[in-house]
N, C-alpha and C positions, 0 to 999 in steps of 0.2 A: 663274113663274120661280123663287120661292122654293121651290117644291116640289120641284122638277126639282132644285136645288142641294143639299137633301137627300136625297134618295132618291143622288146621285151619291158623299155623301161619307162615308154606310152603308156602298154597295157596296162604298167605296174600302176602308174599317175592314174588312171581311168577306174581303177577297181578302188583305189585307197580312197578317192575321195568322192565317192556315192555317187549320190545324184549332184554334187558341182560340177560341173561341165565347165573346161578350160577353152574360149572362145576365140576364135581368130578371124578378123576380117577380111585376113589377106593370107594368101597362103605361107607358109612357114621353110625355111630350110636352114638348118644347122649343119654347120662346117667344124669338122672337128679336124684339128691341125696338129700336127708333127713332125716333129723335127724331119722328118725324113718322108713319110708319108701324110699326103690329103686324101680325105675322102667325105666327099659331099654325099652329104644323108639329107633326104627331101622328107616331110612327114608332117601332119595334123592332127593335133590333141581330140580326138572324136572320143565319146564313152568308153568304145571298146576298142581292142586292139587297133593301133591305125596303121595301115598300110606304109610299105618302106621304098623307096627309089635306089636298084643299086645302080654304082657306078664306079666306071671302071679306075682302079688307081695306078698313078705310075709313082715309085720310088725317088725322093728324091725332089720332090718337085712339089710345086704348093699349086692345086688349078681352083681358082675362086667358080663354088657350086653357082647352079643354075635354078631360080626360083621355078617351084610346078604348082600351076593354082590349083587349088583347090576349095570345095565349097566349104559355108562355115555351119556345123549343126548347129550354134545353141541360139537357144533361141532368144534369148534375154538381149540380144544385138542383132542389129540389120546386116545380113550378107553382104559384101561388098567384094566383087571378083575383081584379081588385080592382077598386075603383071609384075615382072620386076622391077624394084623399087630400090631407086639408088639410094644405098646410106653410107654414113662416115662409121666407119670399123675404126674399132679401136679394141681394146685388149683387155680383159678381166683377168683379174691375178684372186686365185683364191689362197688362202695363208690361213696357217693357225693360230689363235692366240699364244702370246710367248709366255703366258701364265697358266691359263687354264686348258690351251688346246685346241677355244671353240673355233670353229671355221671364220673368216670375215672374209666376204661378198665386194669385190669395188670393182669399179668399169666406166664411172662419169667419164666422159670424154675429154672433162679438163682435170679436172682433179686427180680423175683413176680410180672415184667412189662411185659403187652401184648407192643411187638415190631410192629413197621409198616417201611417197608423199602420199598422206591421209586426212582423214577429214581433222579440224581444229581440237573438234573436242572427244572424239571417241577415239581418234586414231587409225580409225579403217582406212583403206586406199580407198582416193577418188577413182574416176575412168579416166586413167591416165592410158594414151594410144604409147606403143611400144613398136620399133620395127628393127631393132637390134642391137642383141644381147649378145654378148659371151658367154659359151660354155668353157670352160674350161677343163683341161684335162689335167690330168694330176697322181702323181708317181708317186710311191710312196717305197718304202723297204718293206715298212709290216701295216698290213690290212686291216685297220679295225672300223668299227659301224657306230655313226656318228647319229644322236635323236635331234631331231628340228622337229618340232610341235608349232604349227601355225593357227594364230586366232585370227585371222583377219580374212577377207575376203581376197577374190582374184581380183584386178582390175578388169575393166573390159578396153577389147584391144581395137582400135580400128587402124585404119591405113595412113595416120597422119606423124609425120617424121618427129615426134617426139620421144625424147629414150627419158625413159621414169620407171624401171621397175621396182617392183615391190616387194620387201624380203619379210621376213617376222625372225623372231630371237631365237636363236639357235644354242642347242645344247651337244657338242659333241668330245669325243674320245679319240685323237688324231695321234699318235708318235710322232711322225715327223712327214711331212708335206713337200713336195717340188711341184712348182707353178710352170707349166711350158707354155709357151703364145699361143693361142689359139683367136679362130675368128669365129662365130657363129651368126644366124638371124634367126631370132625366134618369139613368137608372140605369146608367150607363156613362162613369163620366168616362175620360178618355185624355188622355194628351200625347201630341201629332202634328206631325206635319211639317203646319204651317197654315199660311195667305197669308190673309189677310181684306184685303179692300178696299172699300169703300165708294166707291161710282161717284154715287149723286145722293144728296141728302136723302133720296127716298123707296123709294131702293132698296137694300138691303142684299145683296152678294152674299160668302157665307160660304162657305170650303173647307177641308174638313179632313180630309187624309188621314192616315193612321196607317201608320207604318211596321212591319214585323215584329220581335213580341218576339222575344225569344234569350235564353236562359239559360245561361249559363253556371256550371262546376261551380267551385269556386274550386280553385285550385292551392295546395302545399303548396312552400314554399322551405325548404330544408336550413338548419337554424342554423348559423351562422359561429362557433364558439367561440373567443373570444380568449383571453388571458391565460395561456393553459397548460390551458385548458378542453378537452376529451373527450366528442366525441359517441357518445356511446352508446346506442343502439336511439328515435334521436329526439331525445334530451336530452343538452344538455350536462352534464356531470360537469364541476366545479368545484373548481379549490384554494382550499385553507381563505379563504385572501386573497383571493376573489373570490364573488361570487352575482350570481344573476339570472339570466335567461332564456339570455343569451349570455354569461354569469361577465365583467359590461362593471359589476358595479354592485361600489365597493371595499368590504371587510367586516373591515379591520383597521388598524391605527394604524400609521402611518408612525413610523420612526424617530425620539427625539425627547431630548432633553437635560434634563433636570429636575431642578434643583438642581446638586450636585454629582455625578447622577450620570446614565447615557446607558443607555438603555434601545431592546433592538431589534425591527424590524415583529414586531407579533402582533397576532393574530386575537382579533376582538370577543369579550369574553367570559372569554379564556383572562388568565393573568396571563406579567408578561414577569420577568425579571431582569436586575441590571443587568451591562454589560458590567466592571464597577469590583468585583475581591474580595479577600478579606478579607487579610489581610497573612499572609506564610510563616509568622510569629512565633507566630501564636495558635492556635486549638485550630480555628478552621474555615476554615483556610490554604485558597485554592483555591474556597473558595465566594462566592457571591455578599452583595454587599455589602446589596443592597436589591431591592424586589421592587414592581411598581405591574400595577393590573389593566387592562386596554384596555374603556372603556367607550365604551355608543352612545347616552347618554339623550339627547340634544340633536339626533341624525340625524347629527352629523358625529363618527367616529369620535375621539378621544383618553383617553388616558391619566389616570387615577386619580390622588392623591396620594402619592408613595411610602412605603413602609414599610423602615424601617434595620433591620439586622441586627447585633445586640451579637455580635463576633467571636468574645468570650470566653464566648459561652451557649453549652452544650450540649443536648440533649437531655433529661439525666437532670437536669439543672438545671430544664429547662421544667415538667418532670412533679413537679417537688417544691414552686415555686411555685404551680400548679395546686393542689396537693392541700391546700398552705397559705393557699388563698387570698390569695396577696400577687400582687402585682406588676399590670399593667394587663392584663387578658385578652385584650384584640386585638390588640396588640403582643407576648403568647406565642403567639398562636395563628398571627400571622403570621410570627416568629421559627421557629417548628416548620416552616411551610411552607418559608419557603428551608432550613434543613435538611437537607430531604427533599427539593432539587431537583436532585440526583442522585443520583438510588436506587440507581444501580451502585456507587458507592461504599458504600453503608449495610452494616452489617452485620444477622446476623439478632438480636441485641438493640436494635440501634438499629431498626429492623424494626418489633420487637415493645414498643421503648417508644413511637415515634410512631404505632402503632396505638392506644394505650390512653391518646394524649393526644386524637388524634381523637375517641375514644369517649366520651374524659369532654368536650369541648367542644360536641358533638352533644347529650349529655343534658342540657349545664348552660340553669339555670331564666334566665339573664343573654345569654343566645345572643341576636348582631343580627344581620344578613346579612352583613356583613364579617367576621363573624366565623364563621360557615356558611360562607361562599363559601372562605375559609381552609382551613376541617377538610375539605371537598369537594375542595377542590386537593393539599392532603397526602393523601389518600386516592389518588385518581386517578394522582398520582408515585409512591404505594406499590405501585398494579400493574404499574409497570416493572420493580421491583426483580426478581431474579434467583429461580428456581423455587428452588428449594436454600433459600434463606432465608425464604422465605414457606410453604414446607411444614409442616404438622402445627403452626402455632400456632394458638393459640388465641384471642388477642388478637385476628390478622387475621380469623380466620373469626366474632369476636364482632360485625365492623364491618359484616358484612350483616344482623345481625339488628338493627343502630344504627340504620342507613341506613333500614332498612323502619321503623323507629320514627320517625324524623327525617320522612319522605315523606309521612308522614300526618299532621303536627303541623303546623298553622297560623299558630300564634302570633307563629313568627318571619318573619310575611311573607313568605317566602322562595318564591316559584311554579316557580323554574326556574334548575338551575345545572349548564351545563353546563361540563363542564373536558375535554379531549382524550382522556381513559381511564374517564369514568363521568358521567352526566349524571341528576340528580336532578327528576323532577317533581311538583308538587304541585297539585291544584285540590278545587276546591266543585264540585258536579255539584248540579244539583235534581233533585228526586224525580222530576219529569216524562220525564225523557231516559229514552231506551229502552235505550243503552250509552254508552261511551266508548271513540275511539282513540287509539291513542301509535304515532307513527311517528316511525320516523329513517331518513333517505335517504344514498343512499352518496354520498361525498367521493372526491377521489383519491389521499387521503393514508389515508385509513379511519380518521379522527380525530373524534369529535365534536365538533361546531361547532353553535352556537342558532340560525341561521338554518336549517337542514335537522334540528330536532324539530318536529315539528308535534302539535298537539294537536286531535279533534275531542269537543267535549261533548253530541252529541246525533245519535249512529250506532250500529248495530249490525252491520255489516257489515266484511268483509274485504275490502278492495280488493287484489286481482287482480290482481298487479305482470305487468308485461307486457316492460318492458325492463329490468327486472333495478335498477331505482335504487333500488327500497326496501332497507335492510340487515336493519332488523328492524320488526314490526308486529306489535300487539297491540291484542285488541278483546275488551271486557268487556260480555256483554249482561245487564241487568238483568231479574231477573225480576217477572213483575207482583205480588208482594205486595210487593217494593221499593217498587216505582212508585209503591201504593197509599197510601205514609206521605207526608204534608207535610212534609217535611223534607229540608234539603239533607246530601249525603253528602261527606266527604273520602275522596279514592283518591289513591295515590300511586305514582308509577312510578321504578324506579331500572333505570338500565341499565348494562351493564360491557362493559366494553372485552374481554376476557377472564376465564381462569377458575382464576384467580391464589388467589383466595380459596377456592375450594370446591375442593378436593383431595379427587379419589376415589380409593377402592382398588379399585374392582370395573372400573373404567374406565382401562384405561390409555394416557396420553398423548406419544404422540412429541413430542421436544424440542425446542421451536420453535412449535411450532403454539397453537392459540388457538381456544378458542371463546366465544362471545357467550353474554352471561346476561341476562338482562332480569325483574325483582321486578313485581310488580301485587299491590295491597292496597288493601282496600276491609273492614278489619276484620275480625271473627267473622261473616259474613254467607254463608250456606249456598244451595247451589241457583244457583250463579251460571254464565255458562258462558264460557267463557275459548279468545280465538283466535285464532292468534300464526302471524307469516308469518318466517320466517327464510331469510335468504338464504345460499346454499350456500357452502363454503369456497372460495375455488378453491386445490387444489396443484399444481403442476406435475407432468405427465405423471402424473395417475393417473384413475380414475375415481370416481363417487359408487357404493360399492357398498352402503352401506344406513344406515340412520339410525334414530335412539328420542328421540321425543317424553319428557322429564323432567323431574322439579322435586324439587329437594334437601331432603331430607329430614332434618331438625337433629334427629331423634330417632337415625339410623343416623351421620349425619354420612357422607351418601355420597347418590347420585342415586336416584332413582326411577320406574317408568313405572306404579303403580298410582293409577288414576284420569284416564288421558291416553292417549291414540292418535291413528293417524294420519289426516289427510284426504286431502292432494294432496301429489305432489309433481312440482315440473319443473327445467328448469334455470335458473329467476329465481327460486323460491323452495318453500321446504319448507314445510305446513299440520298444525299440531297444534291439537286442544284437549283440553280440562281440564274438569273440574268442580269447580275451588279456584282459589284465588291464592296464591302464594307466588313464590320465585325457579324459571324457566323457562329451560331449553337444550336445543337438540337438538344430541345428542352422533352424529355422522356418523362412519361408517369409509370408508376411500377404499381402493382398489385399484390398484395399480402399470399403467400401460399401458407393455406391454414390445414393443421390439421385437428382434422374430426375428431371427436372422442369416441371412441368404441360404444358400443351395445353394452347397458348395464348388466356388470357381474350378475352371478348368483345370489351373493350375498347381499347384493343391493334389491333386486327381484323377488326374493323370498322374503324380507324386510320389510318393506312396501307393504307387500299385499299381505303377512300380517299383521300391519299395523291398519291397513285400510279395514279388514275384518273388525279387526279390538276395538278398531274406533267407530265404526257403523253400530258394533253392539253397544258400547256405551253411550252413546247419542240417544239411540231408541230405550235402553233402559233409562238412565237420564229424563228423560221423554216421558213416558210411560209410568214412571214413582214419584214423578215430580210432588204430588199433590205430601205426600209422606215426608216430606224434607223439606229443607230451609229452600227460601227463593233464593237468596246469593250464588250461595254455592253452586247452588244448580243451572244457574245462567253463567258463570264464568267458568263452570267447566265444561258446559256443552257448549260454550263458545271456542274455548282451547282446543276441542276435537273438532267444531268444524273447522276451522281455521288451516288445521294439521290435516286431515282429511283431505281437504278440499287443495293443498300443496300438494301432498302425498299425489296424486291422482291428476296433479299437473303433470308433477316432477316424470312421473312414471310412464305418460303418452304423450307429454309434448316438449320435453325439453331437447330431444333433436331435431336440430334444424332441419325441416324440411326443403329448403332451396340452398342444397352445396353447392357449390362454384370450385365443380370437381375438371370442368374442360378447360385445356387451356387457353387464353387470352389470344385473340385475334387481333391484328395490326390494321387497323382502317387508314383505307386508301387516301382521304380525305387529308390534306395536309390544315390539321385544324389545331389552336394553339389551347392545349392541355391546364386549365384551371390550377393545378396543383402538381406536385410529383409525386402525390399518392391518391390510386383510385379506389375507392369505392362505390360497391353499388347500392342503387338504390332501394330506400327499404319497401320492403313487400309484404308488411305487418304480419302475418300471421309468428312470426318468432318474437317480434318486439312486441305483442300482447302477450306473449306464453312466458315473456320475459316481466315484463308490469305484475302478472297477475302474481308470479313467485313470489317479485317482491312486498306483494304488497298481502300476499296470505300469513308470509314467513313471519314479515314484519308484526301482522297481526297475531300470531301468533306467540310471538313472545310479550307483545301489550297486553293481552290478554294474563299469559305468565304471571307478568309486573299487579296488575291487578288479584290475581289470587293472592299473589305473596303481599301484595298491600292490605288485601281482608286479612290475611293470617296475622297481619302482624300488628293490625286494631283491635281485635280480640285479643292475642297475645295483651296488648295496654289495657285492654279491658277486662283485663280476668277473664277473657274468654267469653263473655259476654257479646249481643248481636249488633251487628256493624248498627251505625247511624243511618239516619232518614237517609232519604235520596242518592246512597248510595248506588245501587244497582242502574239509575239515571242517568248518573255519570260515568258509572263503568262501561255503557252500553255505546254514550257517546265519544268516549275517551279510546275505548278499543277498536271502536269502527272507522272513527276520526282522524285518529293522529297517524296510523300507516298511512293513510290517503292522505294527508299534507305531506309526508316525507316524498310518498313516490311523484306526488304533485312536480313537488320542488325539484326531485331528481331530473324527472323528462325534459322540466323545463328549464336546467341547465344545459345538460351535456346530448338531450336529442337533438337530430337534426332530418329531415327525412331525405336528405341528398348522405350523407355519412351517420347512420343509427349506430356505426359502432363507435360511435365517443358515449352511448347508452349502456348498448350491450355487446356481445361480444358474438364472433360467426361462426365457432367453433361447436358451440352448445347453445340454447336461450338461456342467459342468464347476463347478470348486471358486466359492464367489461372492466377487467380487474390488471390485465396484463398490459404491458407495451410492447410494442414491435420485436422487440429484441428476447421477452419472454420475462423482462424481470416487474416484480409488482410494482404497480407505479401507485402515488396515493393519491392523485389528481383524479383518478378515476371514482364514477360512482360506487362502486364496490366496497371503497374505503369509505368514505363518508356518507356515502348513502343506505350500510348497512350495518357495516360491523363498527362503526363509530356509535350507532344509538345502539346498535341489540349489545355494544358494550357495557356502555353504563346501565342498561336492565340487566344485565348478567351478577354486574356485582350490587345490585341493589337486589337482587334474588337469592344472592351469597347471604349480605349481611344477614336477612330476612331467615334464611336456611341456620344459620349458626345462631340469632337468636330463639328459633322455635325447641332445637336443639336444645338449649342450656334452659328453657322453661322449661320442658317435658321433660327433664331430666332432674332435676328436683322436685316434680311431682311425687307426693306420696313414696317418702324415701324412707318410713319406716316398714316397709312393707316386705315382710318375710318369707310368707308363705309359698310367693309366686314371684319370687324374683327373676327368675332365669325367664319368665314367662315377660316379665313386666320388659325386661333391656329389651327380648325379642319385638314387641310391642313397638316399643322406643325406636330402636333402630327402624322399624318397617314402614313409621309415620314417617321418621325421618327423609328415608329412602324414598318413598312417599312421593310428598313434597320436593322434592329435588329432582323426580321424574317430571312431574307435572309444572314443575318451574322451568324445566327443559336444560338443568345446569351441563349436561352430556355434552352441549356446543362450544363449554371450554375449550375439552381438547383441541375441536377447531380453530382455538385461535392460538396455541402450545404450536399447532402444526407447523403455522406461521413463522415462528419462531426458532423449529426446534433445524440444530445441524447437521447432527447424529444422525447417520443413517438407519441406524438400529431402532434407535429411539423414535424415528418415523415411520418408521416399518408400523412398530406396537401401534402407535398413538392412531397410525391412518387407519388399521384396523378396529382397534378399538373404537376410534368416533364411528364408523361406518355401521356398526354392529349396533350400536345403541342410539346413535341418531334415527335408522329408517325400521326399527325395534320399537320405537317410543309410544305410538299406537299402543302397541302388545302389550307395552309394560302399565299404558293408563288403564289398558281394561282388566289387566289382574290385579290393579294395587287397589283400583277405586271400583270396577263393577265384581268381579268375582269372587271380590274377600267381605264384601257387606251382606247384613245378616237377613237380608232378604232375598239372595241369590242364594243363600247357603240354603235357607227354609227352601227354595222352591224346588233346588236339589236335591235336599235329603226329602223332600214332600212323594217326588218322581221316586227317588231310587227305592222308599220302603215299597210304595206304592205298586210301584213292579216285583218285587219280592212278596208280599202278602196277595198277590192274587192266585185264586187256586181254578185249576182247569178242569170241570167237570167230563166224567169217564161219560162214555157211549156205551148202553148197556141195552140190549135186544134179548126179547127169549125169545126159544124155539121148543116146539114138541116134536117127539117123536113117535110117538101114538098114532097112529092113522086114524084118520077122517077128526083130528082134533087139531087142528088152526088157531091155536090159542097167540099173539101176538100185543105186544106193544107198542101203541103207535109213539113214535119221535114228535117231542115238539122243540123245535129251535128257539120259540118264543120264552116258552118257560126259562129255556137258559140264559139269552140273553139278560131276562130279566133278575134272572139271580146275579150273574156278571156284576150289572149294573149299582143293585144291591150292595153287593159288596166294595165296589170302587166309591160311595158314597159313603158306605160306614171306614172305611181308610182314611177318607179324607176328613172326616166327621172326628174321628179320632186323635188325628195329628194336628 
């Protein structure tokens, strides 16, 4: 019976858990023991049912079983045929929880714990060998069925005397439990869904089925960032005031009152000031009274002792007791720091005298960390101060070669200080490390903060940023005749906020921007190899078009790229190394991403071309009637239409750029040091002609204007009477003249044929009016070069319009008959003249101006509709309302109206043998035709 019960609860183990196959090196045999009866069960966990060994029992008596080899199927382990194999037996007690029931597993040899050992971080079993388990048998009054659910794998077993099985968490429903000794060997332990019941003294019936493993993958839960925290590719991105996993853990001093005076939240590390300063009266009116640092030596953030500020100390005062050695040195050193805790204020000797007190507090032989952490915080405020003031000194650029001296020097204890614009670190490395790294990871404020430096002393490798949170990384590998010395090294790291201090001339940098420097020093020490991960700038709206691996060169006083090139680069981070240590930066140029302006509307299209119509007819009428009219007139208005014309006919086929710079920007291999941090390319004329010629039609255009409205308004003084001599001499050279010296002047300010768009702009051809950022700038030619003169002709076209106005409008004011006819008149000349003065380009400068959205809506449509209309309007005000277009209209329209079509008129007989006919002649009609279109025109 006991056989049978084995052999059923293999099979059970073999079907529940698929295709895992429970593996055994060595053959297996379980002894199930009782009080009264043994009976040795011999058997191997195979797929399918496994064969059972009986044997005979005697009552009473305990006979230790006999191992039976057998071979091993799986095949995931080496067979290993074995014989018996002595183990120390010892006794599994299984029991229920005395709270919830569940079953608990022990049998360690010394404890009386069955152990389960698995891997560190998943928790699965190693292959731990196994050569004897307990089974236990277990009596119960009421029978109920207990769930074990296993995620873990089997171990694999082989033949060596280690006992390590492996259980998983078990879920069961027990009443009440009896544990009786038992001995077993078995290479398969399992938790299973088991029911053991003990029916007599000498009968033991045992069942243990096993349910099917299941593994599962673990799943990844999106971080919840609190505080103001920022997930980024994974990771929370944290304000200064917050770290940790979920920015949940606090990293700065709460607001706090000390003494007389109140000091506000700041972040661990950094120093605060107080809200209390100095009185109007004295010489540092407006600064801060006292100054305390945020410390975390205890784990709970708070604040330092504070430090007072003498109102009446200056600067040049600090640096004369220094140099005289009086006064207390951490109380100057900290006196210098409030100071200097507004560096917009400083001037560039103030500047350059709290550079040269930093420098002597750095070298002095009396230096503590209070008094370091000082000169480090006055430093870090100095790189706020203003580019203008920190250029070409000497002083400031003497404080990175301080700083690398200071980084390497141990004596003043000082391991790591960081402050919000520059972070200094120092260690001991032993001879044995292969490198060392310095990382700093990105903030949301992009401020350095100590808990995001990280330091490793015993790597050589770059890690690989993948979401963009390292800002910069640097890794120094030791070469093995380093290695080979017993002796520990100092390396020191300084890092900067920006590049405040190293001012180059061969690099030039747009105003605003910032790049990151980072020093590594490790002494005179040759052969090293140096490699540094920098994260890219981000600008708004441009792209990364190329970049130079550098390190400053205090021989040129200016950057360098010999000795350094490129590795990688992406969009989380840039790869340079080196064969030196010194200060490192990758100087990047970026590229404007511009966009196009679309394909002109309809309303711009249909504009155009009938204004290029109107104005082609009035040119050739112009032209053509010349002889019939005044010469003035006639020369400055068929000047206004070519001028208009001849824009019109730019504007409409060449004002889009033909060469977009629509691919994106390639990163060359070449480690070569970038000119500027903004690239442009070079011009390739055809846009910068189609740009000149606009302006200088346009331009024309409205000179022209100025001159009509200048005849109007010499007549006008003249009773209307005919311009003076040599006028049209000078209208001809004035109009043609003076656009050509503006656009003169314009190219040969702001062109440049390496950067055309300080001319014009890459979006469209036309003058460039915008900056970077999209807002108007007035430096640009656009303002001065256009709309500043076509201004003042706008309102000399005004005045000129409201004078002609108020004369024609006292014309002949007794006048009754035709009143209503006469205002019509008035208005139309008026209207007129104010077309062909071009006053429509107002609104254009309203647009300028205007906030309202509403109000720009109208205004943008309105100019659009009568600006590229303006043609249209010259040929109906000036050529198709004059009485010579009217005549040669109504001449045509009678002309086709009085012509009469002569009928077809044939005879025929019907008389036989009489042929009477009349021949057709087409001549005769013609000639009558003709006839009559002579006597029409003879008439009219």
């Amino acid at each position: 019976m006991k056989e049978l019960w084995v052999m059923v609860v293999f099979a059970t183990v073999s079907l529940s858990q698929g295709d895992l196959t429970i593996s055994s090196a060595i053959p297996t045999t379980i002894d199930i023991t009782t009080p009264t009866t043994t009976a040795p069960i011999t058997s191997d966990p195979p797929t399918s049912a496994p064969p059972t060994t009986d044997t005979p029992t005697t009552d009473n008596l305990t006979t230790d079983s006999s191992t039976t080899d057998t071979p091993n199927t799986d095949n995931r382990t080496t067979d290993t045929p074995t014989t018996d194999t002595p183990t120390t037996e010892y006794t599994a007690a299984t029991t229920g929880h005395p709270t919830t029931g569940y079953l608990t597993t022990t049998g360690h040899p010394t404890t009386g714990y069955l152990t389960t050992t698995g891997l560190p971080t998943t928790g699965y079993p190693t292959s731990i060998p196994i050569t004897s388990i307990s089974l236990p048998t277990i009596s119960t009054n009421t029978t109920n069925t207990f769930l074990t659910t296993s995620t873990n794998t089997y171990p694999t077993i082989s033949n060596t005397t280690t006992t390590s099985p492996t259980t998983s968490p078990t879920t069961s429903n027990t009443t009440s439990t009896t544990t009786s000794p038992t001995m077993s060997n078995t290479t398969s332990p399992t938790t299973s869904n088991t029911t053991s019941t003990t029916t007599s003294p000498t009968m033991s019936n045992t069942t243990s089925p096993t349910t099917s493993t299941t593994t599962t993958s673990p799943t990844t839960t999106p971080l919840d960032c609190i505080n103001g925290g920022e997930l980024q590719s994974g990771v929370c991105i944290c304000p200064d005031e917050w770290t940790g996993e979920t920015c949940s853990e606090g990293n700065s001093c709460n607001s706090t009152i000390i003494g007389d005076f109140s000091f506000p939240r700041t972040t661990v590390a950094w120093s605060a000031y107080s809200e209390e300063l100095c009185d109007e009266k004295t010489i540092s009116a407006g600064l801060p009274r006292a100054s305390a640092r945020c410390l975390n030596d205890t784990g709970s953030p708070m604040f330092g002792p504070p430090h007072e500020l003498q109102c009446e100390l200056t600067l040049s005062d600090i640096q004369g007791n220094i140099s005289s050695n009086s006064g207390d040195l951490l109380q100057l050193a900290f006196s210098t720091q409030i100071l200097t805790s507004q560096p917009e204020r400083l001037s560039a000797d103030n500047i350059t005298t709290a550079a040269q007190i930093a420098n002597t507090l750095l070298l002095s032989a009396n230096i503590t960390e209070d008094i370091a952490v000082a000169a480090v915080t006055t430093i870090s405020q100095l790189l706020n101060a203003s580019e203008e003031s920190t250029q070409e000194r000497d002083a400031v650029q003497n404080l990175t070669e301080t700083l690398e001296m200071f980084s390497l020097d141990q004596h003043s204890n000082v391991s790591l200080v960081v402050q919000p614009n520059l972070a200094v670190q120092s260690v001991q490395v032993p001879s044995d490390s292969v490198g060392i790294q310095f990382t700093a990871l990105t903030g949301r404020s992009g401020n350095f903060v100590a808990n995001r430096i990280h330091l490793n002393t015993n790597t050589s490798e770059l890690i690989a940023d993948k979401g963009g949170s390292t800002d910069v990384q640097i890794v120094m590998k030791f070469p093995p005749v380093l290695r080979s010395k017993n002796t520990n090294y100092s390396i020191g790291f300084v890092l900067y906020q920006n590049d405040r201090f190293f001012r180059s001339r061969a690099f030039r940098a747009s105003s605003g921007t910032r790049r990151r420097v980072i020093s590594a020093n490790l002494g005179q020490v040759s052969g090293l190899h140096v490699e540094m991960l920098f994260k890219p700038t981000a600008v708004p709206n441009t792209s990364l078009y190329d970049f130079a691996c550098v390190w400053w060169n205090y021989t040129l006083k200016d950057w360098s790229t010999f000795g350094c090139y490129k590795v990688n680069h992406s969009e989380d981070g840039l790869q340079c190394c080196c064969n030196h240590t010194t200060n490192f930066a990758v100087l990047m140029s970026f590229r404007r991403d511009f966009k196009y302006a679309e394909a002109l509307n309809w309303i711009t299209i249909l504009g155009c071309s009938m204004s290029i119509i109107g104005l082609s007819l009035t040119i050739t009428f112009q032209i053509a009637t010349r002889k019939s009219r005044k010469t003035n007139p006639t020369v400055l208005l068929v000047s206004v239409c070519m001028c208009l014309l001849i824009f019109t006919l730019l504007f409409m086929l060449g004002v889009d750029n033909p060469h977009k710079q629509l691919d994106k920007p390639e990163i060359q291999e070449d480690n070569v040091l970038p000119p500027s941090d903004k690239h442009t390319e070079r011009d390739r004329g055809p846009c910068t002609a189609v740009a000149v010629l606009l302006q200088y039609f346009l331009l024309g255009t409205f000179t022209w204007n100025t001159l009509f409205a200048t005849h109007v308004f010499l007549m006008i003084r003249n009773s209307l009477a005919t311009s003076p001599s040599h006028f049209t001499a000078y209208t001809v050279a004035i109009g043609w003249g003076l656009p050509a010296v503006v656009v003169a002047l314009t190219l040969g300010i702001s062109y440049r044929v390496d950067d055309p768009l300080g001319y014009r702009q890459e979006e469209f051809c036309w003058l460039a009016a915008l900056d970077p950022k999209g807002n108007f700038d007035f430096k640009l030619p656009m303002f001065w070069g256009f709309l500043i003169p076509v201004a003042f002709m706008l309102i000399f076209n005004t005045v000129v319009l409201i004078c002609f106005a108020v004369t024609t409008g006292k014309t002949n004011p007794n006048l009754t008959s035709t009143r209503h006819t006469s205002m019509k008149k008035k208005f139309l000349s008026s209207f007129s003249l104010a077309v062909v003065l071009g006053l429509s380009w107002i609104l254009g400068y309203l647009l300028l101006i205007t906030q309202n959205q509403t109000m720009y809506t109208i205004l943008n449509i309105s100019f659009c509709v009568l600006t590229t209309t303006q043609g249209l309007q010259i040929f109906i005000l000036f050529t198709a309302r004059t009485s010579i277009v009217k005549k040669i209209m109504a001449d045509a329209l009678k002309s086709v109206s009085s012509v009469e079509i002569p009928l077809h008129i044939k005879r025929f007989s019907l008389w036989r043998d009489e042929r009477r006919e009349k021949v057709e002649s087409y001549t005769q009609l013609e000639t009558d035709l003709s006839t009559q279109l002579e006597t029409d025109l003879s008439t009219h």
